[in-house]
N, C-alpha and C positions, 0 to 999 in steps of 0.2 A: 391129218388130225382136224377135226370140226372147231369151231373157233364159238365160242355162246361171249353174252355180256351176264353179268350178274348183279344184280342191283339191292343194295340196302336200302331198303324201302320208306326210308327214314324223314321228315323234314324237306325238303327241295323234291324227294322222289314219293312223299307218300299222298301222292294223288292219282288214283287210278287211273284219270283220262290222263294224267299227262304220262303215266308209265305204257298207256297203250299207243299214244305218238309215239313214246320213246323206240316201243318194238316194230312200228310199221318200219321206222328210219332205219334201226338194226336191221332190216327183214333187205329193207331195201339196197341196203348199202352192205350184206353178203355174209353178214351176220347167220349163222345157224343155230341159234340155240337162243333162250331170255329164262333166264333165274331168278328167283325173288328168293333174299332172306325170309323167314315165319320166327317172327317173335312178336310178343304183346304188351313190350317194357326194355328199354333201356337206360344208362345209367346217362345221369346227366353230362353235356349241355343236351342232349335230345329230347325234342319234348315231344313230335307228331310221329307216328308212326300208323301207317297202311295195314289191312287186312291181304293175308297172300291169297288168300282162295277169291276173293272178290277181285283183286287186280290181276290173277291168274286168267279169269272170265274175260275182263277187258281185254288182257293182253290176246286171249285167243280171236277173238271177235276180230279183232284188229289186223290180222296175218292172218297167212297161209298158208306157209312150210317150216319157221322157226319150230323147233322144239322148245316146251317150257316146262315150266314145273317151279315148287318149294326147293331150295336147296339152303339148308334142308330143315324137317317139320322135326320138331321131337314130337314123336307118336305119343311117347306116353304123356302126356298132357293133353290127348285127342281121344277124344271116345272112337274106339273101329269102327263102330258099325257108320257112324258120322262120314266118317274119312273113306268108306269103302262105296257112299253112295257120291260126295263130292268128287273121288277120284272116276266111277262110272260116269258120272254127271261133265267134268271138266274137259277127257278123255273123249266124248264124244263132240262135245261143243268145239274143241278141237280138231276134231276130224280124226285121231288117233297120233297124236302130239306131245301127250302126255308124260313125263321122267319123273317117276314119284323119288323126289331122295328124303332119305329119314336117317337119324342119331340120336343120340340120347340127349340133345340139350346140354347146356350147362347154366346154373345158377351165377356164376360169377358175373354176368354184365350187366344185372338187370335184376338180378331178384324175382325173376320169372316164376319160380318153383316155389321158392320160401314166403313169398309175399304175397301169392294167389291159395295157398292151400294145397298144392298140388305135390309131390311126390319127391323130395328133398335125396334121396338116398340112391346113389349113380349104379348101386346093383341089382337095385329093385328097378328101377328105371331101364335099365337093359332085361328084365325078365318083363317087363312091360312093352318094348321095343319087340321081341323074340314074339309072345301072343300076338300083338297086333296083327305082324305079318302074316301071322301063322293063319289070321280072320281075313284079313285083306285076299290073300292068295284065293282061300275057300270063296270067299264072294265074290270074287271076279270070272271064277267059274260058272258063275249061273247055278251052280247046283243048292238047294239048301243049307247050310251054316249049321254045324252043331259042333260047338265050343262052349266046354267047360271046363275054365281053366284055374289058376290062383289070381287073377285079377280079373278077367273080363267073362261073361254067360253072352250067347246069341246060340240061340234055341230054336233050330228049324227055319232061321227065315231067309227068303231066295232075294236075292240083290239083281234087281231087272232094271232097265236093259243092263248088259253086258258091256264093259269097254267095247271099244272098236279094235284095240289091239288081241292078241292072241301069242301065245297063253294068258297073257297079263300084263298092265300097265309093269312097261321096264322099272325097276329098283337099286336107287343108287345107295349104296351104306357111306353114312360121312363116319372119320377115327382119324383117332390120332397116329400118326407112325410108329410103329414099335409096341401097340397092342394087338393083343393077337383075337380079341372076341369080333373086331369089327371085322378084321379079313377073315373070317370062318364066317360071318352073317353076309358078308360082301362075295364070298364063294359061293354061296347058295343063292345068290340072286340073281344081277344082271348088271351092277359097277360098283365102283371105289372110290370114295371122294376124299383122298387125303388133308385135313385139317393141319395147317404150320411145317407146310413141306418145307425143308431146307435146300434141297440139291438133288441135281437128276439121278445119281451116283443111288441115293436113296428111295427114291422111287423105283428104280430096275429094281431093287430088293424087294419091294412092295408086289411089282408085277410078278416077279416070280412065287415070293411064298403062294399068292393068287392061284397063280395053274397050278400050284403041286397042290391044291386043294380043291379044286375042281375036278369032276369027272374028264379022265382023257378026252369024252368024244363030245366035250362040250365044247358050246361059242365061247367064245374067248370072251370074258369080264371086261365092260369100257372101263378106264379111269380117265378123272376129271382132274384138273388140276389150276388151283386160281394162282395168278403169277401177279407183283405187281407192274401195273401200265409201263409196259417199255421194255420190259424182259422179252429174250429172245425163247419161243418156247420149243423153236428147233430141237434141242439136247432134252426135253421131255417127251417130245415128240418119239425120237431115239430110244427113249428110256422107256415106251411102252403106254404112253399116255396117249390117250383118243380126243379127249377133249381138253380144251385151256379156255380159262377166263380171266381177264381183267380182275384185281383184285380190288377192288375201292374202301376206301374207311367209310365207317359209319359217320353221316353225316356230309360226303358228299353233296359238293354242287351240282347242279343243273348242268352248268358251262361246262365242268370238267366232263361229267360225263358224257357230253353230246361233241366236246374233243378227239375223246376215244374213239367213239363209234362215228364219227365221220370220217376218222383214217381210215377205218375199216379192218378187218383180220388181213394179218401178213397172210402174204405166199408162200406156204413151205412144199420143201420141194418133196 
């Protein structure tokens, strides 16, 4: 299982240069993976919060083999064609490093949705989530773009250069456990980021609905799983999980986090 840190980009962590020290140290001390939350508002005491795609940049500049990415963006408060040139753009600057994870958001921490204007209602938000991909995919093709959908138009236009990756920058679905639209969108892509896992017992459940919704002769779907600091992630490991990270609260120290990651990811066997 691959070991990432994941960072709430918040306060102590929303300084891009200090988030791309943060991943040279993760890089260096055996770390494989660096996350940023994407939000643009949360509830108080937090007052500073980072740009992910701008600190996504630093953090790639800064490293060599970490995988990074947003974990994770709600699309639908992202224009695609935007996100299909920053994911070619970041993807390359990375060298082909790139994990795009995406969800629907949610209004509860922050007033993100209701207090910007943007798309308050969580089943239009999820038919907004569905398009996006559905443009993203197309533009990572190289091929021209012709989407006309209930929410978004892109009309003939070719998205150059191409990721480095092939078919396409990897796609992680974040859900909650026990709905079933993120693992039918998490089947069709490329992972599972379970949101308020309780117990591995519950994840094996996750893994499997997974493959019975996948094609037989497909690669097997990564799932991610954040643990809080100090859990053993052995028995998810077990339970079908590929990745774990560190779970931090929003508003995180400096010190705590550079605690974590100087222990470094356990050894599992």
């Amino acid at each position: 299982m691959h070991s990432a840190l994941w960072f709430p980009i918040f306060d102590d962590l929303a300084d891009p240069g200090v988030l791309a020290r943060l991943a040279a140290e993760a890089e260096e001390a055996g770390w494989q993976g660096v996350f940023v939350w994407d939000h643009v508002h949360w509830h108080s005491p937090i007052r500073q919060l980072a740009d992910p795609w701008i600190s996504l940049a630093a953090i790639a500049t800064a490293t060599e083999r970490v995988r990074l990415g947003p974990m994770v963006t709600p699309l639908a408060r992202r224009r695609p064609a935007k996100v299909a040139r920053e994911t070619a753009t970041l993807d390359r600057l990375s060298r082909g490093r790139l994990t795009l994870g995406v969800g629907l958001g949610s209004d509860r921490f922050g007033g993100e949705f209701s207090r910007t204007g943007e798309q308050p209602d969580e089943r239009s938000r999820g038919q907004m989530l569905d398009e996006s991909l559905e443009i993203l995919t197309a533009a990572w093709s190289g091929e021209p773009v012709h989407h006309h959908g209930d929410h978004y138009v892109v009309d003939g236009i070719e998205f150059l250069p191409r990721p480095i990756q092939r078919p396409r920058v990897p796609v992680w679905v974040a859900g909650f456990p026990g709905n079933a639209k993120p693992l039918r969108r998490a089947a069709r892509y490329d992972g599972f980021f379970p949101i308020n896992l309780q117990h591995p017992d519950q994840l094996a459940e996750i893994v499997a609905a997974i493959k019975d919704l996948r094609p037989h002769d497909a690669v097997p779907c990564d799932v991610a799983v954040a643990l809080a600091p100090g859990t053993d992630p052995a028995p998810y490991a077990k339970a079908g999980a590929t990745w774990w990270m560190p779970e931090f609260p929003p508003g995180v120290s400096l010190d705590v986090v550079r605690g974590v990651l100087r222990d470094g990811p356990p050894g599992l066997a």
